[in-house]
C-alpha positions as a Python dict, from the first residue, in 0.01 Angstrom:
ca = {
    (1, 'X'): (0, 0, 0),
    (2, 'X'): (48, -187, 354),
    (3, 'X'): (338, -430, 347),
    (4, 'X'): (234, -783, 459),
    (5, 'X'): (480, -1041, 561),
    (6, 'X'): (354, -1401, 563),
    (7, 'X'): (532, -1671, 814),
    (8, 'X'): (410, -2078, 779),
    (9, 'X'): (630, -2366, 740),
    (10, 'X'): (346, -2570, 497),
    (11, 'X'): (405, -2431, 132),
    (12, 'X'): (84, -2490, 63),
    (13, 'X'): (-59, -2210, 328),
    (14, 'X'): (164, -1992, 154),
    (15, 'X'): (30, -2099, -212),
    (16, 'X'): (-319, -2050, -99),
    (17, 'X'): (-282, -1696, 99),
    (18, 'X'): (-123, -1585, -244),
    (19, 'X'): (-362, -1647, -460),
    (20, 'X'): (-699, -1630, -194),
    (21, 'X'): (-750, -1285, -351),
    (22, 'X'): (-626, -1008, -572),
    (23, 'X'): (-416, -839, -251),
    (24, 'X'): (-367, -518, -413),
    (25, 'X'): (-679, -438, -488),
    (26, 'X'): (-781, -409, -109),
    (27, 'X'): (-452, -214, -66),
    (28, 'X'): (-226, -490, 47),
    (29, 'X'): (97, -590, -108),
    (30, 'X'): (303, -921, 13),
    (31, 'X'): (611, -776, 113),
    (32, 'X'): (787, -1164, 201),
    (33, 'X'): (772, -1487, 352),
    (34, 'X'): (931, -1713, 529),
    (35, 'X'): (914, -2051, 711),
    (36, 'X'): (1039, -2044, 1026),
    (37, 'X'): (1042, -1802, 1320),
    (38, 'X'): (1469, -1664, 1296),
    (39, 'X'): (1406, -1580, 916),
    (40, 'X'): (1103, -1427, 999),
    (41, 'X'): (1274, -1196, 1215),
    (42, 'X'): (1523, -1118, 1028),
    (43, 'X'): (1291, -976, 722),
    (44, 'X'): (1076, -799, 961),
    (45, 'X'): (1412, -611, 1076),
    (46, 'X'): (1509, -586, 734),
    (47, 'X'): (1153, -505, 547),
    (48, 'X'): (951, -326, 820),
    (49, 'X'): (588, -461, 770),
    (50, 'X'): (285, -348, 886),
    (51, 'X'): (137, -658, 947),
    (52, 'X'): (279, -1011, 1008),
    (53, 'X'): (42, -1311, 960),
    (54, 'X'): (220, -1607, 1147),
    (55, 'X'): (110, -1965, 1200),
    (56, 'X'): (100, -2067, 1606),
    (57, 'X'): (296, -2370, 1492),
    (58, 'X'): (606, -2385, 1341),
    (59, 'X'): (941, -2590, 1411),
    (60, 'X'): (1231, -2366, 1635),
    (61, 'X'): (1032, -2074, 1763),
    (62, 'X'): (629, -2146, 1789),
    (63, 'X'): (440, -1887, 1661),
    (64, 'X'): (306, -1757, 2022),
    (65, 'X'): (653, -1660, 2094),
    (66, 'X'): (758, -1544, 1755),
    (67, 'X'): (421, -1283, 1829),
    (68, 'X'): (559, -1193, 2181),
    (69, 'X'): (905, -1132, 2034),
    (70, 'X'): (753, -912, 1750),
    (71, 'X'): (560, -733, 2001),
    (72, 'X'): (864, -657, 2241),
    (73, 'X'): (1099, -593, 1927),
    (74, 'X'): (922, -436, 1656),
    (75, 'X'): (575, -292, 1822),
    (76, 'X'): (520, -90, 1517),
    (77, 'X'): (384, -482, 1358),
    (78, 'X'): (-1, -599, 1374),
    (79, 'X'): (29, -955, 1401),
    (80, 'X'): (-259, -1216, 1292),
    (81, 'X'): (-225, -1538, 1417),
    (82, 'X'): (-289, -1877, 1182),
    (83, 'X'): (-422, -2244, 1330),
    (84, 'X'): (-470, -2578, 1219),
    (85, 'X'): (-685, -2587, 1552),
    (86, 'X'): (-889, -2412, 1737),
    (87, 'X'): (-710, -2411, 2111),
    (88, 'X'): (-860, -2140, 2374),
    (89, 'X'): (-531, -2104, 2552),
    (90, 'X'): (-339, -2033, 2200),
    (91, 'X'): (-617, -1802, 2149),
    (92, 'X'): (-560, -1609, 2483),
    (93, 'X'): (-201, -1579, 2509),
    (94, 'X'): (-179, -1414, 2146),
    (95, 'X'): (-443, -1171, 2168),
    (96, 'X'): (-288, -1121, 2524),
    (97, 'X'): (0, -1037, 2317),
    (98, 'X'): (-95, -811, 2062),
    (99, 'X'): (-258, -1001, 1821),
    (100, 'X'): (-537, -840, 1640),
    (101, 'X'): (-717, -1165, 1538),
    (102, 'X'): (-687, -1520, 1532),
    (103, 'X'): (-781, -1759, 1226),
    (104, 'X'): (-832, -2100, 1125),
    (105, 'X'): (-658, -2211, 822),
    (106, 'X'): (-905, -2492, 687),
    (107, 'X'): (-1231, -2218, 731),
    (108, 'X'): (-1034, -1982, 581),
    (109, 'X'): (-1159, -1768, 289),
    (110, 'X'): (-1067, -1408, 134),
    (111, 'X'): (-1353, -1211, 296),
    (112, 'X'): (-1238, -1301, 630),
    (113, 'X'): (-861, -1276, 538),
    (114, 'X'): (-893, -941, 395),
    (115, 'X'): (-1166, -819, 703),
    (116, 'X'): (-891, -889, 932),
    (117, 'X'): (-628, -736, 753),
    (118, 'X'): (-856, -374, 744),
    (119, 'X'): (-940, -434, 1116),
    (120, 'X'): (-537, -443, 1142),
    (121, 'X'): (-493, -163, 987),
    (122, 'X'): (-787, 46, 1146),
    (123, 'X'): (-626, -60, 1500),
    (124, 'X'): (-272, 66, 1310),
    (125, 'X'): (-455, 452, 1191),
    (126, 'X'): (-629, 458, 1550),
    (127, 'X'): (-272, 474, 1716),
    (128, 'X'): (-173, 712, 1476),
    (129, 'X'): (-447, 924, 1557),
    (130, 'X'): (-426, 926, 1922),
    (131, 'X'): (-42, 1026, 1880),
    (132, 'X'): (-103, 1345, 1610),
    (133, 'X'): (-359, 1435, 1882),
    (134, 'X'): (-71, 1483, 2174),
    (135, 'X'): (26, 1822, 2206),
    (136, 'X'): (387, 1967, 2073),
    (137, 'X'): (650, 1934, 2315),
    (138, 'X'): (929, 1738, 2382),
    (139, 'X'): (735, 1405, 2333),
    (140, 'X'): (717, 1525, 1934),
    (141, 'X'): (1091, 1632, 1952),
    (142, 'X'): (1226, 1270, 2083),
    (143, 'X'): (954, 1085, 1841),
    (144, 'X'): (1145, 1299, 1560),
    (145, 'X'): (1487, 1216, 1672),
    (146, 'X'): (1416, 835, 1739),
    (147, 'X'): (1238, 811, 1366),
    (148, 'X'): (1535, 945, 1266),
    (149, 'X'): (1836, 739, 1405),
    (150, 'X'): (1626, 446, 1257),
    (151, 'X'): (1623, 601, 924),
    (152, 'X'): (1247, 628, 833),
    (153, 'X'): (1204, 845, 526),
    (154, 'X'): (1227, 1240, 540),
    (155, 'X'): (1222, 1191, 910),
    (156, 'X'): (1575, 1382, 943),
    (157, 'X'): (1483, 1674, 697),
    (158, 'X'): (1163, 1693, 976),
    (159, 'X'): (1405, 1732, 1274),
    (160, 'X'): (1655, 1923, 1142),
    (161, 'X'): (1351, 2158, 1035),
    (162, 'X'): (1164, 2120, 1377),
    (163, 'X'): (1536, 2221, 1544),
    (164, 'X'): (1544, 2554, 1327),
    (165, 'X'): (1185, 2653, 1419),
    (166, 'X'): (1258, 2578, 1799),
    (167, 'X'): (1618, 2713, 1821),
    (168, 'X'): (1700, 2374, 1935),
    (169, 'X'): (2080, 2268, 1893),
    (170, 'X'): (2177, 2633, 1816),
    (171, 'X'): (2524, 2719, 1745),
    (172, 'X'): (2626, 2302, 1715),
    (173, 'X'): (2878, 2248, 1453),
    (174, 'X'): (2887, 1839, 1523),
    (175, 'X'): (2688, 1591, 1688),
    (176, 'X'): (2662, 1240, 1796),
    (177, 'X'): (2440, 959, 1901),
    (178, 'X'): (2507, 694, 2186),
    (179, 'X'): (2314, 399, 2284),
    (180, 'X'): (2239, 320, 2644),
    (181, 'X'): (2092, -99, 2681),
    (182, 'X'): (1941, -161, 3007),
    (183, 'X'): (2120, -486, 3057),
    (184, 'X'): (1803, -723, 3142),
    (185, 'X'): (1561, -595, 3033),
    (186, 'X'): (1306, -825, 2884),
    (187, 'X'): (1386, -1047, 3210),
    (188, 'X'): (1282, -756, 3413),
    (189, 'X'): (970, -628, 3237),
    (190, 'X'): (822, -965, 3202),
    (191, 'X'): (591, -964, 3476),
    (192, 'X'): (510, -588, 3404),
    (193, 'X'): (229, -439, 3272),
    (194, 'X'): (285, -225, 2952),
    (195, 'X'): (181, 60, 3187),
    (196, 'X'): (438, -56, 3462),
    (197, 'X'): (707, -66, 3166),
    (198, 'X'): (638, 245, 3026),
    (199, 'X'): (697, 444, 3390),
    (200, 'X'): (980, 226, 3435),
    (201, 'X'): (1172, 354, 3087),
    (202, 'X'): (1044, 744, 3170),
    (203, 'X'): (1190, 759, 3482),
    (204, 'X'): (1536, 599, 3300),
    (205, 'X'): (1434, 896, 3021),
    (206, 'X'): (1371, 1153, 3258),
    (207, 'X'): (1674, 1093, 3514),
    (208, 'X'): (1933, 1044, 3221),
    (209, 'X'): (1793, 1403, 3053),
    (210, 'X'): (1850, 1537, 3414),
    (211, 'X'): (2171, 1444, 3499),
    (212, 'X'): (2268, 1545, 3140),
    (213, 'X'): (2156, 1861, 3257),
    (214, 'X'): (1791, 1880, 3155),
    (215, 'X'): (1838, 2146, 2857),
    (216, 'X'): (1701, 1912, 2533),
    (217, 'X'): (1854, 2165, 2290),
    (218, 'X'): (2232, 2052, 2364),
    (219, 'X'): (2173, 1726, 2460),
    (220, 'X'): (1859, 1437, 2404),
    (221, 'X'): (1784, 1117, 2572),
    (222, 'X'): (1465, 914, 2383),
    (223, 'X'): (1378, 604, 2450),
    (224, 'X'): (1432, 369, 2122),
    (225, 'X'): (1258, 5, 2242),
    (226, 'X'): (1363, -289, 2436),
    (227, 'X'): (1531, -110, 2721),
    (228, 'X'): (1730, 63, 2483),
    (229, 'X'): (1782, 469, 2507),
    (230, 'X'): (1923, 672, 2261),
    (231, 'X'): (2080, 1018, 2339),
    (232, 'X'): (2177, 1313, 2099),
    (233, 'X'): (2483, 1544, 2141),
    (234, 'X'): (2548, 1864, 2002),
    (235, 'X'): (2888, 2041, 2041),
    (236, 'X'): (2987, 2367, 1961),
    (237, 'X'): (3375, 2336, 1953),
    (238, 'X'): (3528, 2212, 1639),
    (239, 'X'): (3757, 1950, 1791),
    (240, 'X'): (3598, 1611, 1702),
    (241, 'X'): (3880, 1420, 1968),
    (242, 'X'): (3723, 1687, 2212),
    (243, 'X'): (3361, 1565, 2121),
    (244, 'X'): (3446, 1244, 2167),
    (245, 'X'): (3591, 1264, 2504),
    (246, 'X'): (3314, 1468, 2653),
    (247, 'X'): (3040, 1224, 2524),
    (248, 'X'): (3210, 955, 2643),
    (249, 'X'): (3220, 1126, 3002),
    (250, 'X'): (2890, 1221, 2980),
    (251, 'X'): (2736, 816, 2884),
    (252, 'X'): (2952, 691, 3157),
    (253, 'X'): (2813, 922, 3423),
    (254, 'X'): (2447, 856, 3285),
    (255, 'X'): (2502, 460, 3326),
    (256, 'X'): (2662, 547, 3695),
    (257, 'X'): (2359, 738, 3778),
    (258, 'X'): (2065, 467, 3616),
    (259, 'X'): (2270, 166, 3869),
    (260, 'X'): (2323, 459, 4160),
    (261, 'X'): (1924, 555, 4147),
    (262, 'X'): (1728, 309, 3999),
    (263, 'X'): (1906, -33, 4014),
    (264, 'X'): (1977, -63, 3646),
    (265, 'X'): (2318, -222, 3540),
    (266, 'X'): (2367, -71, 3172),
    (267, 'X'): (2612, -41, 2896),
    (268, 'X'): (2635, 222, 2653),
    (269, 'X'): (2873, 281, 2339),
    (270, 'X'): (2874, 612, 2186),
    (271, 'X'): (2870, 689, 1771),
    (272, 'X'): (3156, 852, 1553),
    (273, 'X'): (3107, 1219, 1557),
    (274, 'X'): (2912, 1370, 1230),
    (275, 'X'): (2858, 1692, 1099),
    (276, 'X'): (2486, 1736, 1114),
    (277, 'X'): (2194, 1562, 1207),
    (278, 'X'): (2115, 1441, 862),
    (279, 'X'): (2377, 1215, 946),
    (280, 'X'): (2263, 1121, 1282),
    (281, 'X'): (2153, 803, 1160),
    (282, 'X'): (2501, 671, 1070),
    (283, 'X'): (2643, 760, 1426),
    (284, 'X'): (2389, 591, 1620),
    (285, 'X'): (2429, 234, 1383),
    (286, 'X'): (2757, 274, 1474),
    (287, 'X'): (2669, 294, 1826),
    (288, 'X'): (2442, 3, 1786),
    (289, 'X'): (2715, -215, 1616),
    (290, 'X'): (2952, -156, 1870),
    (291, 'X'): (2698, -196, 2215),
    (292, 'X'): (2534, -551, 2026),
    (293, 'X'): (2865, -684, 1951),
    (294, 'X'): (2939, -1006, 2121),
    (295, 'X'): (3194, -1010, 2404),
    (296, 'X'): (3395, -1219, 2219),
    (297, 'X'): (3339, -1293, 1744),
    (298, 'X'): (3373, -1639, 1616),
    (299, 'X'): (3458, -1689, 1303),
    (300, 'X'): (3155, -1675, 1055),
    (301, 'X'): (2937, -1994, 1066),
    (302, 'X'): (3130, -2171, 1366),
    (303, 'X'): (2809, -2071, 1633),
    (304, 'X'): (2413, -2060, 1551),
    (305, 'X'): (2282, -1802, 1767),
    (306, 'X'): (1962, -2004, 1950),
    (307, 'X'): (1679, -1814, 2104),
    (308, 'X'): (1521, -2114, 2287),
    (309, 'X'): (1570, -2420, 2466),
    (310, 'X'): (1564, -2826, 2323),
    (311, 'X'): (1290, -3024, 2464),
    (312, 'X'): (1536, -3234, 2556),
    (313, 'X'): (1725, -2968, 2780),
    (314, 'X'): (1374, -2857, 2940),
    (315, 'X'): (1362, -3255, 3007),
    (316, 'X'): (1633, -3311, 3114),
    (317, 'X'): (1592, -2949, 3383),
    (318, 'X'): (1231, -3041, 3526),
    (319, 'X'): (1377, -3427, 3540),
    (320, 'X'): (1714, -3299, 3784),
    (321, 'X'): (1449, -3073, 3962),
    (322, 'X'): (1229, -3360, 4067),
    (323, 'X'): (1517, -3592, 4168),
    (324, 'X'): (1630, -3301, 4388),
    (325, 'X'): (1983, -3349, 4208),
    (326, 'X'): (2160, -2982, 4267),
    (327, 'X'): (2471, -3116, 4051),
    (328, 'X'): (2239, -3232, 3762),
    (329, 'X'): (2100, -2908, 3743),
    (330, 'X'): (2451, -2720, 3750),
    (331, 'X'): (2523, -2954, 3430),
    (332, 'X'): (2192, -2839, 3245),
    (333, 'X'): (2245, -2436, 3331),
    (334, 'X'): (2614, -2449, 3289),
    (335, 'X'): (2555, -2672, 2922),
    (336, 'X'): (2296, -2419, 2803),
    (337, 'X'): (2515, -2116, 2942),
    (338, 'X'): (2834, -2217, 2701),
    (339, 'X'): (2636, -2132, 2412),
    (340, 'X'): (2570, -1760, 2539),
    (341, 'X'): (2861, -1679, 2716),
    (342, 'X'): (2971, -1511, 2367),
    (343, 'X'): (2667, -1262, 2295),
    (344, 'X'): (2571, -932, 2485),
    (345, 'X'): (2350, -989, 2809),
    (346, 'X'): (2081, -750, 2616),
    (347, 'X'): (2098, -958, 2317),
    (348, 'X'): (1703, -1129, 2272),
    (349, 'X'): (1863, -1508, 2249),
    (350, 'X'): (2031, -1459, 2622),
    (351, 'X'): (1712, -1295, 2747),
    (352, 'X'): (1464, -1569, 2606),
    (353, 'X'): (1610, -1867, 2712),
    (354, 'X'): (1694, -1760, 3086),
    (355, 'X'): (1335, -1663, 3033),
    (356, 'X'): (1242, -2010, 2935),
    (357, 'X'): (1478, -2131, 3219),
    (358, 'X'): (1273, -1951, 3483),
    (359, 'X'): (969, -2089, 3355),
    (360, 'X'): (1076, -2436, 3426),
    (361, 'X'): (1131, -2346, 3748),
    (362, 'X'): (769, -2209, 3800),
    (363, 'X'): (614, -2527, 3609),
    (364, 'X'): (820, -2691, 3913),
    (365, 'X'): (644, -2510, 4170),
    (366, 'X'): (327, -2531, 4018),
    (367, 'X'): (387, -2940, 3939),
    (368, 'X'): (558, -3002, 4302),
    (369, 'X'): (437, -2750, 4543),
    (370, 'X'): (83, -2735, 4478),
    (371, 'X'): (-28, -2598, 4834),
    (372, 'X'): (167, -2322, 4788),
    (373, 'X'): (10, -1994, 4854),
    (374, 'X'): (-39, -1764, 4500),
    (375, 'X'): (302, -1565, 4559),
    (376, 'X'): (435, -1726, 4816),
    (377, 'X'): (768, -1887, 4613),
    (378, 'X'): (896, -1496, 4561),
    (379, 'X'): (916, -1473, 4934),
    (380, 'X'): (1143, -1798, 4920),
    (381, 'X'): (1308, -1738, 4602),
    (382, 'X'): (1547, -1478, 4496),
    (383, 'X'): (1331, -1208, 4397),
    (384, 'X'): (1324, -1114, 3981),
    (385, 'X'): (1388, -730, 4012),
    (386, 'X'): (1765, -886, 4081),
    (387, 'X'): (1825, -901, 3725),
    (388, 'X'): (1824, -572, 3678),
    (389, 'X'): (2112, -528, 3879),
    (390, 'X'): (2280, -805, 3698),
    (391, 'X'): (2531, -679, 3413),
    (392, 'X'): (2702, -935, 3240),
    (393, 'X'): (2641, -1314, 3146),
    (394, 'X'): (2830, -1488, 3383),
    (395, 'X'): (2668, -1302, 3644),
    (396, 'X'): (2304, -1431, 3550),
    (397, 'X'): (2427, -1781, 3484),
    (398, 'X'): (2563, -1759, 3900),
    (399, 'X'): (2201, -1570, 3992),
    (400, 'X'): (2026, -1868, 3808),
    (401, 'X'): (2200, -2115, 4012),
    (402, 'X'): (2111, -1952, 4311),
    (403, 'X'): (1722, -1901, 4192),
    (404, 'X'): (1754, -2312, 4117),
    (405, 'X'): (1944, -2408, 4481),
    (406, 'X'): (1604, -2223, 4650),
    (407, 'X'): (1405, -2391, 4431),
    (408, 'X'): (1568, -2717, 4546),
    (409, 'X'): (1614, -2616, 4916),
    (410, 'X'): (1200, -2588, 4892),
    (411, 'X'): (1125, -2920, 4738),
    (412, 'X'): (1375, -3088, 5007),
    (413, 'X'): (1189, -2945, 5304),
    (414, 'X'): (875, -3000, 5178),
    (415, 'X'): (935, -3366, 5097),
    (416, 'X'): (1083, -3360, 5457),
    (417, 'X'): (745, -3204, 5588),
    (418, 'X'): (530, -3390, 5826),
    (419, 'X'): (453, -3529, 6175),
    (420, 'X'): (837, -3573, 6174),
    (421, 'X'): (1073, -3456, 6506),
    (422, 'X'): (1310, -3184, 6408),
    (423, 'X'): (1595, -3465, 6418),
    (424, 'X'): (1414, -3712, 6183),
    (425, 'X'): (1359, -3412, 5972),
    (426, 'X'): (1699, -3298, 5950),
    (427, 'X'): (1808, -3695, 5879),
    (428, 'X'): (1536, -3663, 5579),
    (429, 'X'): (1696, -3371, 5449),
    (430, 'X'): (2064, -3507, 5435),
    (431, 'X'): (1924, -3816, 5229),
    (432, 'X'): (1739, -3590, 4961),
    (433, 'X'): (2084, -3389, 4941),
    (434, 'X'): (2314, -3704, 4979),
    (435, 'X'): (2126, -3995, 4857),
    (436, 'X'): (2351, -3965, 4536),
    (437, 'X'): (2693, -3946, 4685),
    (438, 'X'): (2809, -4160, 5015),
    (439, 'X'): (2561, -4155, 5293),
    (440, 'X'): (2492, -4349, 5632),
    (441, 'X'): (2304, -4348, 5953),
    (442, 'X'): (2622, -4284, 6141),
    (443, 'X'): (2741, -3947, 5901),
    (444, 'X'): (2386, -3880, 5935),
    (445, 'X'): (2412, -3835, 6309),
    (446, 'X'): (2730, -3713, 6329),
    (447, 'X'): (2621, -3415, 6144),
    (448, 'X'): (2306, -3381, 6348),
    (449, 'X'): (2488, -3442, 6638),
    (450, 'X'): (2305, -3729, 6806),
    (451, 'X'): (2413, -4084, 6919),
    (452, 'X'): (2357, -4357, 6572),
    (453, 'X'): (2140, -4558, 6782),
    (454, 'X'): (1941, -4314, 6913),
    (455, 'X'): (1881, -4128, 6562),
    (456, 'X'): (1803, -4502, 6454),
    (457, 'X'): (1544, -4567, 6716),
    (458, 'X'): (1351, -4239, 6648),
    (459, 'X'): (1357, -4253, 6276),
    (460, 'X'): (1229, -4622, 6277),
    (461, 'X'): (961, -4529, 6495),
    (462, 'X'): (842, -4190, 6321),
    (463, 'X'): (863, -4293, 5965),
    (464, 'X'): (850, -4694, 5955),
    (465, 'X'): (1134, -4734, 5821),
    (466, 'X'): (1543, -4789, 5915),
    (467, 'X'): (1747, -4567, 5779),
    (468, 'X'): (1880, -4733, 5517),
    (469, 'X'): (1533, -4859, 5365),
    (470, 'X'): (1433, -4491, 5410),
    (471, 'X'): (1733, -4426, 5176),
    (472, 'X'): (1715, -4698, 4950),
    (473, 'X'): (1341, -4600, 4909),
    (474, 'X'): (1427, -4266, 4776),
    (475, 'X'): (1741, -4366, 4566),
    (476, 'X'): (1520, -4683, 4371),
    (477, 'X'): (1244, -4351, 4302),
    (478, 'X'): (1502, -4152, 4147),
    (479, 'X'): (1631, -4463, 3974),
    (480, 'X'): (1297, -4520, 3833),
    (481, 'X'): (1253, -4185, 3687),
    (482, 'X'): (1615, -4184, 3495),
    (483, 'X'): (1520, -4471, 3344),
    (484, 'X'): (1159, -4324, 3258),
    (485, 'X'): (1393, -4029, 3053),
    (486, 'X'): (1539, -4270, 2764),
    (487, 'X'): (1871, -4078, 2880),
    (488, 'X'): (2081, -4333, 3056),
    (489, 'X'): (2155, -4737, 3059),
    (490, 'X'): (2092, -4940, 3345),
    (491, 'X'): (2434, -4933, 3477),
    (492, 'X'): (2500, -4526, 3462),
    (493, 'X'): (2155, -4526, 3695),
    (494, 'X'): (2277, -4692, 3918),
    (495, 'X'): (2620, -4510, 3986),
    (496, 'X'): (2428, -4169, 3977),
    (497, 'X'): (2167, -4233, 4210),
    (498, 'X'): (2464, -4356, 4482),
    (499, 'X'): (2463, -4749, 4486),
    (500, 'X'): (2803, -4881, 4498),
    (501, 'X'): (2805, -5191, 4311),
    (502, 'X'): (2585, -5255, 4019),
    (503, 'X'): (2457, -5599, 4180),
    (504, 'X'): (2353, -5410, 4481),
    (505, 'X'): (2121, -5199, 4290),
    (506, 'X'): (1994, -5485, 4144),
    (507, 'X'): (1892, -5676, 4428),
    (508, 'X'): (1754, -5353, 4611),
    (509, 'X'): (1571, -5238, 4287),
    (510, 'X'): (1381, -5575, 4258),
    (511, 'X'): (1249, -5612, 4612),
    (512, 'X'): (1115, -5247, 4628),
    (513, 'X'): (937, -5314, 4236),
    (514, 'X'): (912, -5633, 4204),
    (515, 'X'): (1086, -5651, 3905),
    (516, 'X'): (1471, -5601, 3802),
    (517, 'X'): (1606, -5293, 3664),
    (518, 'X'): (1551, -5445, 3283),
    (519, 'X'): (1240, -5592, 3287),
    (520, 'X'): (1126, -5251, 3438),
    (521, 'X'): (1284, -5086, 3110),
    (522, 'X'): (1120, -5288, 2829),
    (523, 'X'): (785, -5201, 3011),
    (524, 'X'): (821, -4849, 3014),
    (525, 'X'): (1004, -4836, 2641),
    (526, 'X'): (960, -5124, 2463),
    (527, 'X'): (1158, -5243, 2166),
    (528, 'X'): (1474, -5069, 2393),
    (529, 'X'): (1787, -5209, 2433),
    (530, 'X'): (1917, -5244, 2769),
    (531, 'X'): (2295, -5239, 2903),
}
């Protein structure tokens, strides 16, 4: 009987999936449901399904990145997507994902519900196929040993027999099981091709079993999932204190040689010592407790562990971004950063949202550097295969700041692109970067090192403008687009965007619009108050 897990927030898709058709007559049992994306995870990790039917939207996590999180966590899931409407780009990105099909809810009926849960599971028996075809080698032995520390049925009777009929482990009296987590790694793989991912975690596979020697029948390094590789001891002195020690050597000198040779910052935690491989299982969960504990528990309840950003906080990013404010987006990182600071690096909340970060700052490119050339920002920006060289949170909340300070250095000098000297240009840069603080023509040339009047002559000339309109221009445009946000009264824009006195802006704000600073507000949100 396949296990099916359903996932919709409307009660009354789950009423109507339940009783569309007898399930268990096509061999299909409803194993649970749930409503939202975190629960949904949570039974999947708890219940194991073969197939997941999720609906593309759902409050929290949408249900294109609940499939790409299934996918990356439990790949062993066929996932079949559920719509209200029937969107192309929806369509693509989940069967880009793994989907195996992709339905809509109100031409829904059991012969098509039930055809694509047989095409799920013929796409489910194919891979099984393909994998009893491989030939016996060591491929078998670390499929064994993985299905074992995650405590599928029989599969550590099957090892410990496959170890007698290959003299593997010989002579062992105790073992244990360690957990290596390539710190970054769904940041890393992103842009990767399964193929490209798959090399990537060999050559971690392969250069771990070699520097532990590269005899599997002492000790075992198999790759789990999610950058994570697990790695079998088996010791043939008695002294469990001994064990301990030596496997702790060992994982320390494996993580020293993934960062030496391949640029991967890792941690590791190794499992109590056990006295057979039936109880392999135990040691590596132990393993696994200790490496996904958070740097630092709350108390139960205190902290919801988030796996995306607000709208608001992906408003609030693109809106700092456009008004070139570096200190604005400092506020937004460091805001989103104190509610991770507390979990692993590896864990899938920390990885998502920097994920979701970085894609703000591509929707930036895309939105305000539209001439650039298809790959051209990773010249300018700091290139992604940093992260895996980045090992704790702090330290990718300090790379993200310097990914986002590019970003803004390339907005400024494009903005400060044209048929502009080199001097006017410079002058143009130090308003973008200072327009919000205390600027003047005479700082300006001070730091350019020209004479005020001359720097005034040539800037009147080559942009139409005196200085201080020039700067006025750009500080009423950022003015303009705080207010836009709903975020901020008329007063705070004012101080943030650099005007001294509140009357000033006032004045300055009407002659460049046309209107004041309130009447501007009720146009662009009406019914609003304004202070």
């Amino acid at each position: 009987m396949y296990q099916v897990l359903l996932v919709d927030d409307e009660p009354l898709v789950h009423h109507h999936l339940r009783t569309i058709s007898d399930w268990g007559i096509h061999g299909f049992e409803l194993c649970g449901e749930a409503y939202e994306g975190e629960t949904a995870l949570r039974m999947i990790e708890r219940n194991r399904p073969h197939i997941v039917i999720l609906d593309v939207s759902m409050p929290g996590i949408n249900g294109v990145e609940l499939n790409r999180t299934i996918r990356e966590r439990y790949p062993f899931a066929k996932t079949i997507m559920l719509s209200s409407y029937d969107d192309y780009d929806y369509v693509r990105e989940c069967l880009k994902n793994g989907a195996v099909d992709y339905l809509l809810k109100h031409r829904l009926d059991a012969a098509q519900l039930m055809g694509v849960l047989k095409k799920a599971v013929q796409e489910m028996e194919k891979r099984e196929a393909e994998h009893r075809l491989l030939p016996a080698g060591p491929s078998d032995m670390r499929e064994l040993i993985v299905q074992a520390l995650r405590g599928k049925p029989e599969s550590a009777i099957e090892l410990e027999n496959y170890s007698r009929q290959n003299g593997l482990y010989a002579g062992a009296v105790c073992f244990a099981a360690a957990a290596m987590q390539i710190s970054s790694f769904l940041l890393l793989t992103e842009s990767r091709s399964d193929v490209e991912t798959n090399r990537l975690m060999k050559q971690a596979v392969d250069l771990m079993q070699q520097s532990l020697g590269g005899d599997m029948s002492q000790r075992t390094a198999a790759y789990v999932e999610n950058g994570r590789i697990a790695v079998v001891f088996a010791f043939q002195e008695r002294s469990e204190q001994a064990a301990a020690s030596e496997a702790e050597r060992l994982m320390s000198h494996l993580r020293h040689s993934l960062e030496l040779f391949m640029n991967l910052k890792c941690t590791y935690a190794v499992g109590h010592i056990c006295s057979s491989l039936s109880r392999l299982e135990a040691s590596y969960r132990t393993a696994e407790r200790a490496l996904d504990a958070a740097p630092a528990l709350q108390p139960a309840g205190l902290h919801s562990e988030r796996v995306s950003l607000t709208i608001e906080e992906q408003k609030q990013l693109l809106l700092t971004v456009e008004n070139l404010d570096g200190e604005g987006v400092k506020e937004v990182i460091a805001s989103v950063f104190d509610g991770l600071r507390k979990q692993p690096i590896h864990s899938p909340s920390v990885q998502l949202i920097v994920r979701e970060l970085l894609s703000a700052s591509e929707k930036a490119i895309r939105k305000w550097l539209p001439l650039a050339d298809e790959g051209e920002e990773n010249g300018v920006l700091p290139p992604r295969d940093d992260v895996g060289q980045i090992g704790s949170v702090d330290e990718l909340e300090q790379w993200l700041l310097s990914y986002y300070a590019e970003l803004l250095n390339r907005l400024k000098l494009q903005r400060a692109a044209g048929h502009h000297s080199r001097h006017v240009s410079q002058a143009i840069l130090l308003i973008l970067e200072k327009y919000h603080s205390y600027i003047t023509l005479e700082l300006a040339a001070g730091a350019i090192g020209l004479n005020p009047s001359y720097l005034s002559r040539i800037f009147k000339e080559e942009t139409g403008m005196t200085f201080s309109e020039y700067l006025n221009r750009v500080r009423i445009d950022a003015s303009r687009k705080l207010l836009e946000s709903r975020r901020y009264s008329v007063k705070q824009v004012s101080v943030q965007v650099g005007f001294s006195t509140y009357n000033y802006f006032f004045k300055v704000f009407k002659e460049r619009t046309g209107m004041t600073p309130q009447a501007y507000v009720q146009r662009v949100r009406p019914g609003n108050s304004v202070k």
